[in-house]
N, C-alpha and C positions, 0 to 999 in steps of 0.2 A: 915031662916036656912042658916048658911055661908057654901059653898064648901069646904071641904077638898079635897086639892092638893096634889097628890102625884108627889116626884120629882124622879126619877130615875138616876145615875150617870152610862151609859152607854159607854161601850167601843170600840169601830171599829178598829181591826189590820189593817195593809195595806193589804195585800191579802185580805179578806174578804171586805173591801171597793171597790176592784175593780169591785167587784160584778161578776157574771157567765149569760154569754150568751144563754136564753132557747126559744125557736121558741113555744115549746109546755105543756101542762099543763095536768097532766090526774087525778081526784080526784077520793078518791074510800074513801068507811067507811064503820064502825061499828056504835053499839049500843054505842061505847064508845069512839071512836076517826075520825078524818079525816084522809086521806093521800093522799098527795099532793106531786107529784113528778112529777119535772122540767125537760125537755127533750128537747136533741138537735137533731135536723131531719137535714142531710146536703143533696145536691143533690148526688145523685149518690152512694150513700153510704145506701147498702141495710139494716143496720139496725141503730137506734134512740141510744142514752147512757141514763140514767137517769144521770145527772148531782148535784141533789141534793132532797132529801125526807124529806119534812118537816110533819111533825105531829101533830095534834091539838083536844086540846079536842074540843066537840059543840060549846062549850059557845062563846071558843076562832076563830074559825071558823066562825062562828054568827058576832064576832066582825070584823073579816078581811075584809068578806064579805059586812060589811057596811063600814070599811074603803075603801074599795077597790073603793064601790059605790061613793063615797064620792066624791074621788079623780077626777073618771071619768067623772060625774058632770065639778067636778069646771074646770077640762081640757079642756072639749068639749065647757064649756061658753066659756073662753079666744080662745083657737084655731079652734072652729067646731067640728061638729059631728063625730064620731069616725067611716068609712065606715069597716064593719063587712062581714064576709061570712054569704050566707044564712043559717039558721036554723035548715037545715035538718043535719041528723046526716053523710050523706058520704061527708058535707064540712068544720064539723071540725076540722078533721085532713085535714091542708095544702098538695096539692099536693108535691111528691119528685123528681118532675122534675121541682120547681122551682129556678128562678135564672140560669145566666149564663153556661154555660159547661164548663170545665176547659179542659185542655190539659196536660198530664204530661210527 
């Protein structure tokens, strides 16, 4: 049975190429979607922004999920294991006293 290939003619503005800086990830769902909002944590700065809310059904979730696996794979062959925080739930949210102190 031959693969049908689907091709896609996909677009990237320059803004959205430059892509958004997010430190943090928080996933939350339904019976019927994901929701996945991207978050900037700075030092010193008592509250996070949500910087961008992507949305997904299962399926498509399912598929990220294994791209995502995928990637981390072939990353950690070529450059090493990827050193993680532990497990438990108070480390992963990043401390907000990391990085430098600024002076203004």
């Amino acid at each position: 049975m031959a693969e049908e290939q689907n091709n896609f003619n996909i677009e990237l503005d320059e803004v959205t190429a430059e892509g958004t800086y997010c430190n943090l990830a928080i996933v939350n769902h339904s019976n019927t979607e994901f929701v996945v909002d991207f978050v900037n944590i700075m030092p010193g700065v008592p509250k996070g922004k949500v910087k961008s809310r992507i949305i997904l059904t299962p399926i498509h979730a399912k598929r990220l999920l294994k791209a995502l696996n995928d990637n981390v794979v072939r990353f950690e062959k070529a450059n090493g294991e990827i050193k993680d925080f532990d497990t438990n739930q108070s480390s992963i949210i990043p401390p907000l006293n990391f990085g430098p102190k600024g002076d203004a």
